[in-house]
N, CA, C and O atoms as CSV, one atom per row, in Angstrom:
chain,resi,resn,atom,element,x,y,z
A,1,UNK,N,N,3.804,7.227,30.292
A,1,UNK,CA,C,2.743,8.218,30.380
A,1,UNK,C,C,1.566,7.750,29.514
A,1,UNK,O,O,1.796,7.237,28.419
A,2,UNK,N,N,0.399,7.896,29.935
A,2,UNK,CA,C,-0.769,7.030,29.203
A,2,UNK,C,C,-1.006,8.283,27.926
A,2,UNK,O,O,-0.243,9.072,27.368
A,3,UNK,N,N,-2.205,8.036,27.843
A,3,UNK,CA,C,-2.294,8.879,26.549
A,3,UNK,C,C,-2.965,10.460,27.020
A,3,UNK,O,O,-2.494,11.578,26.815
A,4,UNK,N,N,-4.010,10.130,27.598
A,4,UNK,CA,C,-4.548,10.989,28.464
A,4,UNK,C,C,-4.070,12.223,29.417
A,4,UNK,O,O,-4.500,13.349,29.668
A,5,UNK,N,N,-2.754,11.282,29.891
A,5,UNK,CA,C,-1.773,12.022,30.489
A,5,UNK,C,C,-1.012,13.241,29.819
A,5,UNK,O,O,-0.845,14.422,30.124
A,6,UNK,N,N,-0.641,12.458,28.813
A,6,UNK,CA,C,0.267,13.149,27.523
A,6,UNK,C,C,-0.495,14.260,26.930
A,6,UNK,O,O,-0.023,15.382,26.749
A,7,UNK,N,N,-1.966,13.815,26.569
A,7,UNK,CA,C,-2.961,14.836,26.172
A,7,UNK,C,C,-3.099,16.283,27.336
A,7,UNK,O,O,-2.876,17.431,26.952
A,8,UNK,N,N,-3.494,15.944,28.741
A,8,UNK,CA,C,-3.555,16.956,29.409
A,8,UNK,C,C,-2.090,17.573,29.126
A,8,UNK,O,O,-1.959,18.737,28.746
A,9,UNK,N,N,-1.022,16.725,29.337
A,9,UNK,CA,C,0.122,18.045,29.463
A,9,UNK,C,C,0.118,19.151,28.118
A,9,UNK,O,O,0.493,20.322,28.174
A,10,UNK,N,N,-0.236,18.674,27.310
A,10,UNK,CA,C,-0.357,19.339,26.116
A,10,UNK,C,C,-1.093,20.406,26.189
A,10,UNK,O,O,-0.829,21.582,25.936
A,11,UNK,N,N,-2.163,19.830,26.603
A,11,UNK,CA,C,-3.711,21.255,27.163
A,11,UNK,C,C,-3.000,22.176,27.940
A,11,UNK,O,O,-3.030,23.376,27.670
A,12,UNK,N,N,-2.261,21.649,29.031
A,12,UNK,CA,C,-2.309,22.998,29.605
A,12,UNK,C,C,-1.351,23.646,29.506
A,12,UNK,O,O,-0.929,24.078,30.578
A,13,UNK,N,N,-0.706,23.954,28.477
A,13,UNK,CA,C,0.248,25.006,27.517
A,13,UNK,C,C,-0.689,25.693,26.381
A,13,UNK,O,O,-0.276,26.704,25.812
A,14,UNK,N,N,-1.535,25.321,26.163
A,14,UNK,CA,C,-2.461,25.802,24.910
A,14,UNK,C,C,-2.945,27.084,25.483
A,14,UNK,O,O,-3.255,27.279,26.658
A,15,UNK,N,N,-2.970,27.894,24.547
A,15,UNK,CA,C,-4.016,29.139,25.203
A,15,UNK,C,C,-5.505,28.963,24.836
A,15,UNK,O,O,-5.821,27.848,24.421
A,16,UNK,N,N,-6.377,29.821,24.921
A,16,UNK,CA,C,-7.600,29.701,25.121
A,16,UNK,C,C,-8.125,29.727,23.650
A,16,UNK,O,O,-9.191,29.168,23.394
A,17,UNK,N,N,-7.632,30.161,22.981
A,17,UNK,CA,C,-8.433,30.083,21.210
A,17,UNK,C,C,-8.113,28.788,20.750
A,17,UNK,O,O,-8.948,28.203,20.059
A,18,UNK,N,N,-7.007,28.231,21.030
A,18,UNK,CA,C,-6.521,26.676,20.557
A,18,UNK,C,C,-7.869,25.912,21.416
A,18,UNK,O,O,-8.499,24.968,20.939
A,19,UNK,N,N,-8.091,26.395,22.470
A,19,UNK,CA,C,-8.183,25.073,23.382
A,19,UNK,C,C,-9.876,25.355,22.742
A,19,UNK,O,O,-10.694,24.567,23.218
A,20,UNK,N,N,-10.210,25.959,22.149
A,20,UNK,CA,C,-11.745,26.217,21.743
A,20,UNK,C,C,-11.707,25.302,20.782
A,20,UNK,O,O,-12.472,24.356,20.967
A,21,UNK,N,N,-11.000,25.275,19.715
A,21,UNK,CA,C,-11.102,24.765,19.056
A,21,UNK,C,C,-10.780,22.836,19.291
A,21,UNK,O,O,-11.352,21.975,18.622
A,22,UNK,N,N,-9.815,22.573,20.319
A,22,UNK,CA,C,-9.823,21.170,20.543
A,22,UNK,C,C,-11.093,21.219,21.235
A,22,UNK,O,O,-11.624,20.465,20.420
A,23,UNK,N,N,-12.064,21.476,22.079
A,23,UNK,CA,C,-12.976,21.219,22.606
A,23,UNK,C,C,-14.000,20.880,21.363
A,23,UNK,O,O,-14.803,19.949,21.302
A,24,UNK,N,N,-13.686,22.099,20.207
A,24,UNK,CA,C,-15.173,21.309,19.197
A,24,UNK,C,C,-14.728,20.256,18.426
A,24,UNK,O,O,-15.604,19.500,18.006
A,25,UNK,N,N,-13.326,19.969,18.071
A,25,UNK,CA,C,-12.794,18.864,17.507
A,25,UNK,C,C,-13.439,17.757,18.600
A,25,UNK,O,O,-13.790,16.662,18.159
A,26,UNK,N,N,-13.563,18.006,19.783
A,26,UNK,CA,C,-13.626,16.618,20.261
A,26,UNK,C,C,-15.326,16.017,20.774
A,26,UNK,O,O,-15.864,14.936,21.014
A,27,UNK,N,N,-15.650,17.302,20.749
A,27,UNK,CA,C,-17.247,17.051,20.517
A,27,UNK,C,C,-17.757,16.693,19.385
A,27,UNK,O,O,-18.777,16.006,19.327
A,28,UNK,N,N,-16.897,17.253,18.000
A,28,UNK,CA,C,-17.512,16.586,16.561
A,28,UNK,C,C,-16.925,15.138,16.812
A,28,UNK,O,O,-17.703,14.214,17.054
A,29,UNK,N,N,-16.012,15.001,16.774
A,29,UNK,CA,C,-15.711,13.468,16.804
A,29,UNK,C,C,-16.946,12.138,17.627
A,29,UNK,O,O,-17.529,11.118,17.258
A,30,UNK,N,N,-16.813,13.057,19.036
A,30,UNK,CA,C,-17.735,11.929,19.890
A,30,UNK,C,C,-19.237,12.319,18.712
A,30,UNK,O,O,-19.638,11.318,18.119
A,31,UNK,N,N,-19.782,13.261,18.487
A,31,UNK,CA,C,-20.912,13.024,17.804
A,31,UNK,C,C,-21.099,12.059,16.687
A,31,UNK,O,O,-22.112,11.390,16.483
A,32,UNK,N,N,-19.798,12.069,15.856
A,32,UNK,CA,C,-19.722,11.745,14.521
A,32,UNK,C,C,-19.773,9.688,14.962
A,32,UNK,O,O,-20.170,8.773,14.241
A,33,UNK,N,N,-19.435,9.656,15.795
A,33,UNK,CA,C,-19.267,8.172,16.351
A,33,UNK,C,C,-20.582,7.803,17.132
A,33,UNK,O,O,-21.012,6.673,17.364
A,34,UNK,N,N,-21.047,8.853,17.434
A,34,UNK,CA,C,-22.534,7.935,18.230
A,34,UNK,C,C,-23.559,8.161,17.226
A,34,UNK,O,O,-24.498,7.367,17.275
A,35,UNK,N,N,-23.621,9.516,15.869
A,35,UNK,CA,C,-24.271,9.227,15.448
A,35,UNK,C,C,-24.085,8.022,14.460
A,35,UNK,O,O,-25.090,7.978,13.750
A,36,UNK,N,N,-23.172,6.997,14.122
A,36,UNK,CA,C,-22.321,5.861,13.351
A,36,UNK,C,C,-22.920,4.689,14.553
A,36,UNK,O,O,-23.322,3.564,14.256
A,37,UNK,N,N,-22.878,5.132,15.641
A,37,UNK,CA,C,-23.642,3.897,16.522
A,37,UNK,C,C,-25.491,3.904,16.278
A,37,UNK,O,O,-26.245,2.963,16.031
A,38,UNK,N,N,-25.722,5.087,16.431
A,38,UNK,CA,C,-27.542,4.873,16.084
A,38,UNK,C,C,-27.529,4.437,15.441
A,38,UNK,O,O,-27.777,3.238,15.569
A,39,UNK,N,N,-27.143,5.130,13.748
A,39,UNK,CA,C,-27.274,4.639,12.416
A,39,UNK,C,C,-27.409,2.954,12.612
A,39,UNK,O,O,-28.494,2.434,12.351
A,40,UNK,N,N,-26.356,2.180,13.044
A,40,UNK,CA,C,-26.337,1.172,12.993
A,40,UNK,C,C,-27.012,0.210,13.401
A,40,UNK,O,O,-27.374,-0.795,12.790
A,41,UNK,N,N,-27.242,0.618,14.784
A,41,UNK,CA,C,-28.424,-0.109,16.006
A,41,UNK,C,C,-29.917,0.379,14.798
A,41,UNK,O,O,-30.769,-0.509,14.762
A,42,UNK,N,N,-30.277,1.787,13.784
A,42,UNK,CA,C,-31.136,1.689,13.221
A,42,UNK,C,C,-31.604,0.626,11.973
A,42,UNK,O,O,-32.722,0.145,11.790
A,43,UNK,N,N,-30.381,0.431,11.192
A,43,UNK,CA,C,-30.393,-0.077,10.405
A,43,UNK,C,C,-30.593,-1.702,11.223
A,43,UNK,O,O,-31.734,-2.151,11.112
A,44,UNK,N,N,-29.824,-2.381,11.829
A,44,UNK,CA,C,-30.041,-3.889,12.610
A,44,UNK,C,C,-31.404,-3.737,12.797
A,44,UNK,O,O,-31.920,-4.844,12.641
A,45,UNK,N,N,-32.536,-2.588,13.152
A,45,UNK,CA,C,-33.943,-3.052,13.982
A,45,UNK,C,C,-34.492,-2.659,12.375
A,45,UNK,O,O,-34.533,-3.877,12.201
A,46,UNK,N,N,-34.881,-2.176,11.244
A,46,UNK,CA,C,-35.270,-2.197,10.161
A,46,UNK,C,C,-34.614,-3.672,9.082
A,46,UNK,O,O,-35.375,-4.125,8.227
A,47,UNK,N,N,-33.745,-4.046,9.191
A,47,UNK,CA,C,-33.115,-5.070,8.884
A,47,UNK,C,C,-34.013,-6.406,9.261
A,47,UNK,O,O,-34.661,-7.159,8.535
A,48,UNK,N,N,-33.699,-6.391,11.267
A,48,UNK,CA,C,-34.593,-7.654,11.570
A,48,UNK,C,C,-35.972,-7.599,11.308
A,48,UNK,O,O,-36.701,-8.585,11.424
A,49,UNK,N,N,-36.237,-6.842,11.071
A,49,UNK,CA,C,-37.954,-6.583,10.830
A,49,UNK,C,C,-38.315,-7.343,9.557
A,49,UNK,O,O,-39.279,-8.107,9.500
A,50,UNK,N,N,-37.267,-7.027,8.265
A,50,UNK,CA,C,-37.776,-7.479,7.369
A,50,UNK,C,C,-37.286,-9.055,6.929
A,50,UNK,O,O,-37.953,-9.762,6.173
A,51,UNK,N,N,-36.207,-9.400,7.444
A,51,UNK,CA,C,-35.202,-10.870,7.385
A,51,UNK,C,C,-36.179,-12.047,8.605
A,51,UNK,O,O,-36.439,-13.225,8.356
A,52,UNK,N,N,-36.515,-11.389,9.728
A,52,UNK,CA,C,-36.694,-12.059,10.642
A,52,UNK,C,C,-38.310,-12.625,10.946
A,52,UNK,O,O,-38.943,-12.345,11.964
A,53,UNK,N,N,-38.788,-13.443,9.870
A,53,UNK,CA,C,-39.975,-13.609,9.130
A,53,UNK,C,C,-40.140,-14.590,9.060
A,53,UNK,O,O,-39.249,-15.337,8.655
A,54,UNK,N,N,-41.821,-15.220,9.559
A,54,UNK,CA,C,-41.973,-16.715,9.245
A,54,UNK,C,C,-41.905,-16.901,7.924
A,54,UNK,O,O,-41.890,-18.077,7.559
A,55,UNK,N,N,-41.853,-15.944,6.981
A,55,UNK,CA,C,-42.193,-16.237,5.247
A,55,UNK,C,C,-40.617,-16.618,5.063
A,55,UNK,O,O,-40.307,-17.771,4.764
A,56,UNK,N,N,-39.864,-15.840,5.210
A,56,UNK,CA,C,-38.254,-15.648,5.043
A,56,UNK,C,C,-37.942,-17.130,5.907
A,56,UNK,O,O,-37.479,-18.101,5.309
A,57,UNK,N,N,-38.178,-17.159,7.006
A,57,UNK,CA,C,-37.714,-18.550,7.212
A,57,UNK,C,C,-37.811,-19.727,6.571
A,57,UNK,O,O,-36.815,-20.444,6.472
A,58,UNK,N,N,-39.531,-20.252,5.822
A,58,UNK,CA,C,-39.641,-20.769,5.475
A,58,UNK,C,C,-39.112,-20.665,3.937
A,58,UNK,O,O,-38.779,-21.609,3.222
A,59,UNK,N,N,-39.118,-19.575,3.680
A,59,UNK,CA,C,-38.383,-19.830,1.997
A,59,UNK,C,C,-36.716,-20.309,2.588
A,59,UNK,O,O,-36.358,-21.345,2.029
A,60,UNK,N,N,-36.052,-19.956,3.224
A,60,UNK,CA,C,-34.432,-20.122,3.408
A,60,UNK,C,C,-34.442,-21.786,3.578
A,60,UNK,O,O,-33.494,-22.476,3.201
A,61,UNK,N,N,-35.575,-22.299,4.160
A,61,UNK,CA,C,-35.708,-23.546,4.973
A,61,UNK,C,C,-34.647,-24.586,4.055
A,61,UNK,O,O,-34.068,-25.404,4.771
A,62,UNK,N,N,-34.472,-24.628,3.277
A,62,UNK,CA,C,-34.146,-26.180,2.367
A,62,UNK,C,C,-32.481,-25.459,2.178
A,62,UNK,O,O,-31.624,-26.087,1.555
A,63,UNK,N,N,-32.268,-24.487,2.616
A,63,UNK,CA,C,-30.772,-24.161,2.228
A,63,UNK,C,C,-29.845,-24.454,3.186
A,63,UNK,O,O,-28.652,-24.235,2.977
C-alpha cells in the first residue's frame, strides 16, 4: 500500500473536526516549505548580485 493510500484509508474514518485540523496541518506544512523555497531562490538572486562581479572576479583571479 503506497503511502497515500494508507493516508486516505485513515481519512476516511476521521470525523469532521479531526479532518479540519489535518487539512490546516497540511496547508501549514506545504506553506512552511515554499516559503523555505522563495527564501532561498531570494537569497541565490541577492547573493549573485553581489559575488557575481567584474571587481570580485578580478580580485579572486590569482586564487
Amino acid at each position: 500500500m503506497t503511502k497515500v493510500a494508507a493516508l486516505i484509508k485513515e481519512l476516511e474514518h476521521m470525523p469532521d473536526p479531526l479532518l479540519n485540523e489535518v487539512i490546516d496541518f497540511v496547508q501549514f506544512v506545504k506553506q512552511k516549505h515554499a516559503d523555505a523555497i522563495e527564501n532561498a531562490l531570494l537569497r541565490e538572486k541577492t547573493i549573485s548580485e553581489l559575488w557575481l562581479t567584474k571587481e570580485e572576479d578580478e580580485a579572486w583571479h590569482d586564487l
